[in-house]
N, C-alpha and C positions, 0 to 999 in steps of 0.2 A: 764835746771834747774827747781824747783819746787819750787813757789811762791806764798804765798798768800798775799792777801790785808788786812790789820785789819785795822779797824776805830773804837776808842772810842766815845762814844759821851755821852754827858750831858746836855740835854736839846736845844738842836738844832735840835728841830722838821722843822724850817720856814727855814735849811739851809740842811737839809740831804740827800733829794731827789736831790738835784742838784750834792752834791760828790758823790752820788753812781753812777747816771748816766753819772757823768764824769770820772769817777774807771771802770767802764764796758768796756773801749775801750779798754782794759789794755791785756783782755781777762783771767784776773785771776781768781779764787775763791774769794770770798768776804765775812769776817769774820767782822759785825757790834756788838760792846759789846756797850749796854747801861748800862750805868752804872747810874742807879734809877731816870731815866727821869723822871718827874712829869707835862712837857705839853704835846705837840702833838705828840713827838715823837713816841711812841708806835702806836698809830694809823699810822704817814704815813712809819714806818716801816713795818707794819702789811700790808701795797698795795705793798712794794716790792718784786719782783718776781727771784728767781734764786739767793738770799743769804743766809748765814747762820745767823741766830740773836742770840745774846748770852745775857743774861739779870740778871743783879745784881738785888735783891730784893730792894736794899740801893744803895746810894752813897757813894761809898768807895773811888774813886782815881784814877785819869789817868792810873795810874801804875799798879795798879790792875786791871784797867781795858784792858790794855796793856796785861796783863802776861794772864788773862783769854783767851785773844785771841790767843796769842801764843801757849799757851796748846790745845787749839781747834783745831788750824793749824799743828801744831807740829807731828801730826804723816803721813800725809801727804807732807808734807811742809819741804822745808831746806832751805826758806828764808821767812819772814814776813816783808812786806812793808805798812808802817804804814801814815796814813793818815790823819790833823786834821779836825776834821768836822765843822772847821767854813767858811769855801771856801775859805779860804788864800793860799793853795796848787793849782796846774795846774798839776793832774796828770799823764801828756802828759810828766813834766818832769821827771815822774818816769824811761823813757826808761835810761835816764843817771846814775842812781844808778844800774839799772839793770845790765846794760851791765858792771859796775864795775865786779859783783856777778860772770857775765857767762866767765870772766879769771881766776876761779878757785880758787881764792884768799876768805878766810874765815874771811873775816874785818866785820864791822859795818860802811856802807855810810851815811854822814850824806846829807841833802840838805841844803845846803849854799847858804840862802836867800839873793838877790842879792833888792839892793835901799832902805836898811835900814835904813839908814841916812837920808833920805828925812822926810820932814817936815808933811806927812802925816802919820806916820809911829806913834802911840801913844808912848808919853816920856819914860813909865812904861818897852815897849820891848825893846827899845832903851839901857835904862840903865840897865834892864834886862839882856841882853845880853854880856855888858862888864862885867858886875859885875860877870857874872856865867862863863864867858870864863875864868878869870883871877883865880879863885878860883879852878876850876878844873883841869886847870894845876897844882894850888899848894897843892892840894889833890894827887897829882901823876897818873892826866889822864892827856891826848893828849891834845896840843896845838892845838884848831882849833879855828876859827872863829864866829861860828855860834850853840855853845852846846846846843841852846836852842828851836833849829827848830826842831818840830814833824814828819817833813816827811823824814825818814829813810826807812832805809834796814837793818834788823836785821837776822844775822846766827843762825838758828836753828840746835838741840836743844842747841846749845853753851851760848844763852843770858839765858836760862832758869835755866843753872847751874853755872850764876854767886853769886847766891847768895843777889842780890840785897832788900835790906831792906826798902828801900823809896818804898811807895804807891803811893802816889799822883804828884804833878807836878814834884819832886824832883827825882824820879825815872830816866826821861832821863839824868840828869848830872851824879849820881853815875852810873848809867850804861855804861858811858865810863870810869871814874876813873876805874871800878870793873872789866873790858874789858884791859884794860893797863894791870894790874896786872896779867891775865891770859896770856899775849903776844897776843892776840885778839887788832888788831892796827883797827884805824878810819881812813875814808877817807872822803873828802868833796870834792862835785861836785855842781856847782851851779846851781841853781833852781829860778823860779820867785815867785814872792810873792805879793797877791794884799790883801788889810784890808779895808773890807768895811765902810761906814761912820760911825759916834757916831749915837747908837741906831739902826742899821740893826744888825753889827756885835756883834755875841753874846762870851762873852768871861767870864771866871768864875776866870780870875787871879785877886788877889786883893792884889796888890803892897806890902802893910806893914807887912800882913797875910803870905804873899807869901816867902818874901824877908826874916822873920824870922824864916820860914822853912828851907828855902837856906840855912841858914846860921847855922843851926840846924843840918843841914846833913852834910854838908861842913867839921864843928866842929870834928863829928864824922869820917870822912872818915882822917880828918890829924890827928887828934888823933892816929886812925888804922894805919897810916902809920909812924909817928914819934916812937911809942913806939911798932911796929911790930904785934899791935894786929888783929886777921883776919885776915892776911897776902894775905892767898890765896883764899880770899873769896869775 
């Protein structure tokens, strides 16, 4: 199989160097999209050796910054494993989505973050998580666990002609809803999950900002689905 690693990042100069160099053992190609860093980034991008760097002028959106790497990959590539650059992944678990890919099987893996519940786990992903699992099943995507974990395995070029309209965070939930619709089924394997303390971990979600996006896409996607519109898009 032919797989590459995409990493968006936004302003996680102090956390990059450590996922690339823990993405390196993977032995894949390494597809980094910044999407309009404005600290260190660029610079300790600039000392890595043996990736591709992809670079938004602006900050446009996970998901944009996601599809940019896709199309990077995409002609090389028939699978994109996506990685967050806040060190919260163990890319070591990626061999488990992998091996999903290499049975031949054309899904979308997700990594089912394992000790959520625990009391170190910030409230915002906690409720995060319910609130986007139960909605995306009622948008008419897949009952899983965990819709809101970054570190997948995406079918190339299959995700890039879903048609998906969310940019930003909002992007990973419609892209399983938009995945269903196509018969493109999800699978979930679990993965570990560590969140560094308040103020190492850099994170750009902001609860109320976030939650009315969610809810903004959500809207539209039942919308599409109650009265047929976009059907197969």
């Amino acid at each position: 199989m032919r797989a590459a690693v995409v990493i968006p990042i936004y302003n996680h100069g102090p956390q990059v160097a450590a996922v690339i160099a823990a993405a390196r053992p993977l032995g894949l190609p390494i597809f980094v999209v910044d999407d309009g860093s404005t600290d260190t980034t660029a610079a300790v991008l600039a000392a890595q050796e043996g990736i591709v760097v992809l670079r938004h002028p602006e900050n446009r959106g996970k998901g944009a910054a996601l599809l940019t790497g896709f199309a990077a990959a995409a002609p090389t590539c028939d699978w994109a494993l996506t990685i967050d650059a806040d060190g919260q992944h163990d890319p070591a678990d990626a061999q488990a989505l992998l091996a999903v890919a290499r049975q031949g099987a054309r899904v979308i893996v997700v990594g089912r973050r394992q000790g959520m519940d625990g009391g170190h786990v910030p409230w915002t992903s906690r409720f995060g998580r319910g609130f986007s699992n139960f909605w995306v099943w009622v948008s008419g995507g897949p009952w899983i666990a965990d819709s809101q974990s970054g570190f997948r395995l995406y079918p190339l070029p299959e995700t890039l002609e879903l048609g998906v309209a969310a940019r930003r965070y909002q992007f990973e939930v419609e892209v399983l809803v938009r995945a269903r619709r196509h018969g493109i089924a999800t699978i979930e394997m679990p993965v570990s999950v560590v969140y560094q303390p308040r103020g190492v971990r850099v994170s750009h979600f902001r609860p109320w900002r976030d939650f009315f996006r969610n809810s903004v896409t959500f809207c539209r996607l039942i919308c599409s689905r109650l009265f047929r519109w976009d059907r197969r898009r």
